[in-house]
Structure formats: structure tokens, C-alpha cells
C-alpha positions in Angstrom: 11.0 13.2 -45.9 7.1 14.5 -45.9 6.1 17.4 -47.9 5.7 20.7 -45.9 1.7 21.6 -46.4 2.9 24.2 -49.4 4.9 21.3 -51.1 1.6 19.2 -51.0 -0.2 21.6 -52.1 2.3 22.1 -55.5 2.7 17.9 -55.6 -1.4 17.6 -55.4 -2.7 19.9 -58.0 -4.0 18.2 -61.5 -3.0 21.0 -63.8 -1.5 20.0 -67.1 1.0 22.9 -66.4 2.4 23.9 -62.8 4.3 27.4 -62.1 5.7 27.6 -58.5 7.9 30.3 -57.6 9.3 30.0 -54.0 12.4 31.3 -52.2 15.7 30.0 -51.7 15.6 26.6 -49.7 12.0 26.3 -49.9 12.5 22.8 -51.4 11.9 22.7 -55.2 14.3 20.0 -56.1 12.7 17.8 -53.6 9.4 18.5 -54.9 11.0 17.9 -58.4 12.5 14.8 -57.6 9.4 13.5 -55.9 7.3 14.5 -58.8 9.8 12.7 -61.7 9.4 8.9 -59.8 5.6 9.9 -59.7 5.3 10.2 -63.4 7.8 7.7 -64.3 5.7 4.9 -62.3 3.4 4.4 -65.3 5.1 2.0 -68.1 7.1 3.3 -70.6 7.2 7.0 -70.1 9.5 9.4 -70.7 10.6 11.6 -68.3 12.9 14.6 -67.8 14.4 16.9 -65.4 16.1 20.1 -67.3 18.2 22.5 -65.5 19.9 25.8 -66.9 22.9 24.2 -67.9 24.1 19.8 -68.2 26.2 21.1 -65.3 23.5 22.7 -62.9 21.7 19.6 -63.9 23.9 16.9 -62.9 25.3 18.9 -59.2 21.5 19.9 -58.3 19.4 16.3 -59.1 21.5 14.0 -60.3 22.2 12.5 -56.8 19.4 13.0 -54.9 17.2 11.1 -57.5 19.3 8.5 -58.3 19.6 7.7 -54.7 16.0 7.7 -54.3 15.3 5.7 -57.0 17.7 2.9 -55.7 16.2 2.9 -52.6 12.5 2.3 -54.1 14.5 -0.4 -55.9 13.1 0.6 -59.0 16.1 0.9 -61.3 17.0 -1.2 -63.7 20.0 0.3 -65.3 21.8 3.8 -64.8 24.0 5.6 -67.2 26.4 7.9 -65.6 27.4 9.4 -68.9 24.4 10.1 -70.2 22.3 11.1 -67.0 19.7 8.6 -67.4 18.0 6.5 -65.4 15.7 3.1 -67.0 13.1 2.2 -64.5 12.3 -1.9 -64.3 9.3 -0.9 -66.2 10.8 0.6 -69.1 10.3 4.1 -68.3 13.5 6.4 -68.7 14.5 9.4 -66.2 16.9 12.3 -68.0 18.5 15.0 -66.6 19.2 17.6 -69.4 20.7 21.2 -69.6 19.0 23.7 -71.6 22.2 25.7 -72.6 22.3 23.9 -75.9 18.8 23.5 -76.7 18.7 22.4 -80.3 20.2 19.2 -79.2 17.0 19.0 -77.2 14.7 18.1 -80.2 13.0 15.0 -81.7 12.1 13.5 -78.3 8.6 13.3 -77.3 7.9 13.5 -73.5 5.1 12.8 -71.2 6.5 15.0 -68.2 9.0 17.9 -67.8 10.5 19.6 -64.9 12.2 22.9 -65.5 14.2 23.8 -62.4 15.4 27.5 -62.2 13.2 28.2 -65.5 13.5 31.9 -65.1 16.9 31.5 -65.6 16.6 29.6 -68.9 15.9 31.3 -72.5 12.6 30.9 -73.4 13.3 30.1 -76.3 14.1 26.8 -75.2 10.3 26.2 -73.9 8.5 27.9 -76.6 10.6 26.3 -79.8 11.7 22.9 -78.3 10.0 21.9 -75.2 6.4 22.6 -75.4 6.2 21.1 -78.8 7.8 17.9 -77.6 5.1 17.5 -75.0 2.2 17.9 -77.6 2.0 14.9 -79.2 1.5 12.9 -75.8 -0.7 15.5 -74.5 2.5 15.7 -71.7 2.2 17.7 -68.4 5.2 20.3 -66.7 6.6 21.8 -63.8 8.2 25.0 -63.6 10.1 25.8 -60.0 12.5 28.7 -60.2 12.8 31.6 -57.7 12.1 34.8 -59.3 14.9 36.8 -61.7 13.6 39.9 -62.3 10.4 40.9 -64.7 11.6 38.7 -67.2 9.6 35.3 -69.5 8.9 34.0 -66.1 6.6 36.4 -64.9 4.7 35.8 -68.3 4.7 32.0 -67.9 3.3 32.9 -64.1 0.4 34.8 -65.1 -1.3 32.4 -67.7 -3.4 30.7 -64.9 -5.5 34.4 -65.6 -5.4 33.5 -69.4 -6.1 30.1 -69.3 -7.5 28.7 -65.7 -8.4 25.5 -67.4 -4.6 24.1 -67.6 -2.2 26.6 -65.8 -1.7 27.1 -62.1 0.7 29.1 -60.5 2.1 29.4 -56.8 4.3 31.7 -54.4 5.5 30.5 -51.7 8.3 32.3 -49.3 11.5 30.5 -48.2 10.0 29.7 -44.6 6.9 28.3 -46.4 8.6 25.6 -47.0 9.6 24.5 -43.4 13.2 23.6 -44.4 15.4 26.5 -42.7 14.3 28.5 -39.8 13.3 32.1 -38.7 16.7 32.7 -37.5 18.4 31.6 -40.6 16.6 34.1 -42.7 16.9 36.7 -40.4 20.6 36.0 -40.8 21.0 36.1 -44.4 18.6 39.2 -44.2 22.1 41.0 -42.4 24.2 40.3 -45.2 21.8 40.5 -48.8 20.8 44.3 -49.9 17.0 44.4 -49.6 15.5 43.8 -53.1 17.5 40.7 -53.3 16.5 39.3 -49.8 13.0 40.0 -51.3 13.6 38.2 -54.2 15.6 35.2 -52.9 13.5 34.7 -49.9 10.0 36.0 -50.1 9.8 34.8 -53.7 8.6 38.9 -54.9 9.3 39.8 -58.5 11.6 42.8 -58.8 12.2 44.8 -61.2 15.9 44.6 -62.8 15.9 46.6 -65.9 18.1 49.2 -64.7 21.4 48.9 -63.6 22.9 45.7 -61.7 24.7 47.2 -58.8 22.2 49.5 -58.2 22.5 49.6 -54.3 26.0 52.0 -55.4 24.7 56.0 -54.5 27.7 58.2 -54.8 27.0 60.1 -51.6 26.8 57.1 -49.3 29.8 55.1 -51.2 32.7 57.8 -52.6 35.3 57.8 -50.1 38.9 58.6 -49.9 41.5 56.9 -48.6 43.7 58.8 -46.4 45.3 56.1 -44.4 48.3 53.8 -44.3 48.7 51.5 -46.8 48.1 47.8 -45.1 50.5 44.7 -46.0 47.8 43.0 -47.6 46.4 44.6 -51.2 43.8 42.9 -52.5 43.1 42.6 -56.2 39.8 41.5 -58.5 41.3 40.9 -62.1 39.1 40.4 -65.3 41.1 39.4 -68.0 40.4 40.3 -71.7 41.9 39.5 -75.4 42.2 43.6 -75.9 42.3 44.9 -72.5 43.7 43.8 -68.7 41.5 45.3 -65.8 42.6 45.2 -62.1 40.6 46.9 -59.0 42.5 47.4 -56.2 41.0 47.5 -52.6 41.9 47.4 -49.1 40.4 44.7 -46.8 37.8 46.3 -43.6 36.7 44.4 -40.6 33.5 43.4 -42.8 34.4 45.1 -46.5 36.0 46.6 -48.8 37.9 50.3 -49.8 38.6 49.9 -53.3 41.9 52.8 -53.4 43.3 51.9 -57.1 42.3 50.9 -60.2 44.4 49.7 -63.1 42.9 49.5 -66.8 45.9 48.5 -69.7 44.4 48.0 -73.6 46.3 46.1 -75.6 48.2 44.2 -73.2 48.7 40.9 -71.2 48.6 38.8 -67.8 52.5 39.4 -67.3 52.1 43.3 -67.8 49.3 43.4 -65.9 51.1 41.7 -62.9 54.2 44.3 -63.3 52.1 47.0 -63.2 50.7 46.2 -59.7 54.2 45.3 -58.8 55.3 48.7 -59.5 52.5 50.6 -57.7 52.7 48.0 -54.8 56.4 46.5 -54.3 56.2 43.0 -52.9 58.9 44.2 -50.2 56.3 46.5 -48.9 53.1 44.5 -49.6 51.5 40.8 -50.0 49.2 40.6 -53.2 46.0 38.6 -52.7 44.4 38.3 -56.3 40.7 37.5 -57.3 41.1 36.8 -61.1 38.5 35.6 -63.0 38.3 31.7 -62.5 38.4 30.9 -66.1 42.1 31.9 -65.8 43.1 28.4 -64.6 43.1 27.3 -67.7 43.8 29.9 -70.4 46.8 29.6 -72.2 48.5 33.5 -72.5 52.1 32.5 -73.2 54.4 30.9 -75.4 55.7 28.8 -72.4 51.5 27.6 -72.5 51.7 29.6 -68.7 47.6 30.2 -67.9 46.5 33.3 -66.3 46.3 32.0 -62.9 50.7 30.8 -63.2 51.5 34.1 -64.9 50.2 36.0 -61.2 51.2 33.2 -59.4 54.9 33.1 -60.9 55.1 37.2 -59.7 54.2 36.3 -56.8 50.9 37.0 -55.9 48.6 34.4 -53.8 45.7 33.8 -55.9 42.3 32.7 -54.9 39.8 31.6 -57.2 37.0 28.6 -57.2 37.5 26.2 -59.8 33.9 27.6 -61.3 32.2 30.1 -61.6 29.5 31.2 -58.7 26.1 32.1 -60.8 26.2 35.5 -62.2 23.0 36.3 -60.3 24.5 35.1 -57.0 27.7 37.4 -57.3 25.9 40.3 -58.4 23.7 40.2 -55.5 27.1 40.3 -53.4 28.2 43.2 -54.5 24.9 44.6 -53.8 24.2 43.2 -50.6 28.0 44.7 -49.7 27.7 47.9 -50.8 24.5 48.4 -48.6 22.5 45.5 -47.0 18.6 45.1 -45.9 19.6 46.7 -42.5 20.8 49.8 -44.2 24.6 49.0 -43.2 27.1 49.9 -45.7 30.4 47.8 -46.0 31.8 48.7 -49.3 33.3 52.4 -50.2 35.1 53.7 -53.0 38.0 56.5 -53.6 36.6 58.7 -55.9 39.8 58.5 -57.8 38.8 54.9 -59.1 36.8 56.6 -62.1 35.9 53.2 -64.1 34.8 51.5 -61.2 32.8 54.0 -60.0 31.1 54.4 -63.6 31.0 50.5 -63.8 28.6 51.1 -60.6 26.4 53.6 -62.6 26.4 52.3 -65.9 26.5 48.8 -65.8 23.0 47.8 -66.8 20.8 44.5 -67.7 19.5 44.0 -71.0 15.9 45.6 -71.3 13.4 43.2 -70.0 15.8 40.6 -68.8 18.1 39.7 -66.3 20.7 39.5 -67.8 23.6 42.1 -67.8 24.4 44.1 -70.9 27.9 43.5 -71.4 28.2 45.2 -75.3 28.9 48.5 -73.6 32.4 47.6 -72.0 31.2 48.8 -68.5 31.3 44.5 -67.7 35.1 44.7 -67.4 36.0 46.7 -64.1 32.6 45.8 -63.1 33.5 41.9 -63.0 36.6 43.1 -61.4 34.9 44.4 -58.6 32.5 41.2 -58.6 35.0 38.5 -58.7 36.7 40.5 -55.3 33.4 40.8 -53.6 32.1 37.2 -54.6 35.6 35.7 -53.6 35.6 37.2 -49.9 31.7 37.8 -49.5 29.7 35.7 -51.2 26.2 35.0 -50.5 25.9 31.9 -48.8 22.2 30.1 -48.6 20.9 28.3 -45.9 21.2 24.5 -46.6 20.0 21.5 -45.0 20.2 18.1 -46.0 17.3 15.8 -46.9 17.2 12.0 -45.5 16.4 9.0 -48.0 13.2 8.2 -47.8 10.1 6.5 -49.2 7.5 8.0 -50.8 5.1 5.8 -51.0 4.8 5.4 -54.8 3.8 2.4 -56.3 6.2 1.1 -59.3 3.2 -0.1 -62.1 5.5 -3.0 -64.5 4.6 -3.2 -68.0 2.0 -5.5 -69.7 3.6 -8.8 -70.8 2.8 -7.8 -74.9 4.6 -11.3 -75.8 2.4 -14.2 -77.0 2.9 -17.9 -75.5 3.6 -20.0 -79.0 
């Protein structure tokens, strides 16, 4: 597929270091992608792609570029394991995570791409990375949308600092001529406004304060006053030293949380009981939201996980087997409890005290974007999340990219043996 005029503009540039932040869909992994084979072409380079975590890596590139790369017919052998690519001219392709960064070291590299970088610690660049590109004078690419005021926003500004090296662009999501108007007019319905901004017009916002702050008591405290439906709905956190439930009634496009449930020193199966007590099954149909790392902790003798223990009392759970990013699901809670249009599809009985405080006290660590969780304001508040992220998650625009050409010319090594 051709590069939108924005994408060119990012692929053309001859700065040793490249910062683009762009929205959502704007097509940085393409751009990444297309920029790894263009490096790798030369002989015997080393090449790599590094994403937040091994995981992100592998479900984000991994595909596209191998693909690619075996339609230029340039591979020469691919290691599944290992995420690594050897090109017929000796050059070598990784895909690496950058949650364990120590393993990182000892590698010297002559091009990196760090996808999502504002989501990676900085560490990882200043300790490991940028020292492994030193001694062959190696060039990057950073591509991330923005996450707040965080490293990112540092890493942006040094084409002021140092104009000789660093270049930096912004781009917004329709820049990048993958997703129309109407999409983004769509997701703008259904994000709160700070995060459309962030997500799609690429605009650094400030996070330091608290996560869900879209939550104003008088727009979002509520009672309840009517009937009890058939169908409760549950967001469960589980914890070593305390069980947390937050109950909620499903609306035509939200939530009434009516109940809350916080038990210290307890377990899954008490935890289950409880809700059974204040909601009989012969009266009411339990739909649980439990934390999706459940699944596979053990919290019985019989070696029962989280997720059997509700399912064996008879709830019907739904969870992902994964995670959605942290980020994501915080921005559906927001983009719930009021949306860019103003509308507001999440209230709360002021009787549920912890959640309600989990709204106003649930913070990010100063100058990051990451949430504080060494407060204990995380656990009702991931309640709440895991609910909200199961029913309503954010949902990007997507569109798939054909296999393609690009043009590049493969360069083979010099023959360095000797005819005896």
C-alpha cells in the first residue's frame, strides 16, 4: 500500500533520530514495518522492532512483516520462537519487548523502532537502547500516540535542543488517510473529550491528577429507586487480603452501579455467597466481570481458579482471556461516565461509598501515566473498570492493509571468500 503524504513525509526524513506522534489508526506499524526492510536491505545489519511488551510485539508486527518480507522474497530463514527474521543477505529482523529490559543488553544495533514508546519506561532507552546504538553510530524511530506529559513529551522536544539529529512530528488520525471522517466522528460519540483528543488528534494531555476524572458528583450521584431487574451485573477485582465486588444495573447505553461489596481477609467462595445472599439466584441472574487473570489462579484446595469458584455458584462469567491495555479501559470508564458530546451514561447510588471515592481519589503517579495503585483506591476502582471495559470498551477504527511491494532493493553481501 502507498504512504499517505504524512507517512512519506516521516519515511523520507534523514534524521539520525525520528519522533512521530500520530492518533489512533494513523498507520505507524506500517510505517514501522516499511522502515525495518528499508534498513535491513544493507548487508549484515541488525535490526529491531521493540514494542511495550514480547506480547504487544509479536500480535502488533510480527505478522504483517513477516508476510512482507516473504513476499519481497527476501527471507532466508524465520524463527518463530525467537521472533527473528535472517534476511538472504545476512541481515537479522527482531521483534523484542521492552518489559524485561536488562535482557536487552550486549547487542549492538544499526536501527531501532520503538512502537508505543510513551508507553515504555524510559529507562529502557536511556540505560539500554541508546547505548547499543552508539557504537554503530545507529539511527531510531519512535511512533507512539501520546500518554499524558510523561518521557515522551521530553524525547519530542529535543528537535529544539538538538535540530542537528532529532526531528519530531504530529500528525492526527485522519492525517493518515486510513479511517474516514465518519469513523472518527463515531468514536468521538462514545470517548470522553480529553481522550478523543489524545487518541485521535495526537494532543498531549495532562494526566497527573486523577484517572477517572470525567466522575463530578453532581452530574454522577444517583439513587436507585426502581425495581430490581433479573440481570445484576458484577465487576470483581480479586485480592490476596481483600475480595471487592461493584454491583450495577445494566441501562439502554450504561450503567447504575446500586451496590458495592468490599470483604478483607476473605476469599472467591465468600465473595460469591455474599452476592448470593444480597441477590438470590431465584430472584436474579448474575453476570460477573472478574478480573481476567482469574482464569488461572488457583484459590482452593480442590486447585478451583477464580473464574470456576463464580462459575460453580452459578454466575455467568465474562472475561477476555487478556487483559485490554490499562490505558484503553480507563479511557472507557471515562468516556462512559461522560463522553465528548457531553452525554452521560454511567451514574452512581451515593450509597456505593468506595466506588465513589475510587472516582475521586484514584490518581496517576506524578508525572506519569501510570496509576498509583500504593493507595488501595485501585481495588473498587478496577472493579468498576473491568465492568465498563467488559460491556463498553473502546473500540478503534481498523482497517486492514493489502501485501504489497515497496519497492526496496535487497543489496547481497560481498563474496569475502578467496578462490584457492
Amino acid at each position: 500500500m502507498p504512504l499517505s503524504l504524512p507517512q512519506l513525509t516521516i519515511a523520507n526524513d534523514p534524521h539520525r533520530f525520528r519522533v512521530a506522534v500520530c492518533g489512533r489508526r494513523f498507520g505507524k506499524t506500517h510505517i514501522a514495518t516499511r522502515e525495518l526492510a528499508r534498513f535491513a536491505r544493507e548487508p549484515q545489519r541488525e535490526v529491531w522492532y521493540l514494542a511495550p511488551t514480547y506480547r504487544q510485539a509479536k500480535l502488533i508486527a510480527w505478522r504483517k512483516l513477516k508476510a512482507r518480507l516473504l513476499d519481497l522474497r527476501w527471507v532466508a530463514k524465520v524463527n518463530e520462537s525467537e521472533l527473528t527474521i535472517t534476511l538472504k543477505n545476512q541481515s537479522v529482523i527482531s521483534l523484542k519487548g521492552a518489559d524485561n529490559a536488562d535482557s536487552l543488553r550486549g547487542i549492538g544495533l544499526d536501527f531501532l523502532v520503538m512502537d508505543e514508546f510513551a508507553m515504555i519506561d524510559p529507562e529502557a532507552w536511556y540505560e539500554v537502547l541508546r547505548p547499543a546504538l552508539a557504537d554503530r553510530q545507529g539511527s531510531a524511530l519512535f511512533i507512539s500516540t501520546p500518554a499524558g506529559m510523561n518521557w515522551a513529551k521530553d524525547l519530542y522536544n529535543l528537535q529544539d535542543e538538538f535540530p542537528e539529529e532529532w526531528r519530531s512530528f504530529t500528525y492526527t488520525s485522519l492525517d493518515g488517510g486510513q479511517i474516514p471522517l465518519s469513523e472518527i466522528e463515531a468514536a468521538r460519540r462514545t470517548m470522553d473529550e480529553r481522550t478523543f483528543r489524545q487518541e485521535f488528534l495526537a494532543s498531549w494531555e495532562t494526566y497527573s491528577g486523577r484517572c477517572y476524572y470525567a466522575f463530578e458528583r453532581k452530574h454522577h450521584l444517583k439513587e436507585y429507586a426502581n425495581t430490581l431487574p433479573r440481570e445484576i451485573y458484577c465487576g470483581i477485582d480479586f485480592n490476596v487480603e481483600n475480595m471487592v465486588a461493584a454491583i450495577a444495573v445494566k441501562l439502554p447505553t450504561g450503567f447504575h452501579f446500586i451496590d458495592e461489596i468490599h470483604l478483607y481477609g476473605s476469599s472467591t467462595q465468600e465473595l460469591a455467597d455474599e452476592i448470593k445472599e444480597r441477590y438470590p439466584l431465584a430472584k436474579h441472574s448474575i453476570v460477573a466481570y472478574p478480573d481476567p487473570a482469574g482464569s488461572a489462579r488457583k484459590t482452593s484446595a480442590q486447585g478451583q481458579t477464580d473464574h470456576t469458584i463464580l462459575r460453580s455458584a452459578g454466575f455467568r462469567v465474562v472475561a477476555p482471556h487478556s487483559h485490554n491495555s490499562v490505558r484503553d479501559s480507563i479511557n472507557a470508564v471515562n468516556s462512559l461516565l461522560m463522553n465528548s458530546l457531553g452525554k452521560i451514561n454511567c451514574v452512581i447510588d451515593p450509597r456505593c461509598r468506595k466506588i465513589v471515592e475510587s472516582m475521586e481519589k484514584y490518581t496517576y503517579k506524578t508525572g506519569t501515566s501510570q496509576p498509583d495503585k500504593t493507595q488501595g483506591f485501585d481495588h473498587m476502582a478496577d472493579a468498576v473498570r473491568y465492568l465498563i471495559d467488559g460491556v463498553y470498551p473502546i473500540r478503534m477504527p481498523a482497517k486492514d492493509i493489502p501485501i504489497r511491494s515497496w519497492g526496496h532493493k535487497l543489496e547481497q553481501p560481498r563474496n569475502t571468500f578467496k578462490r584457492l
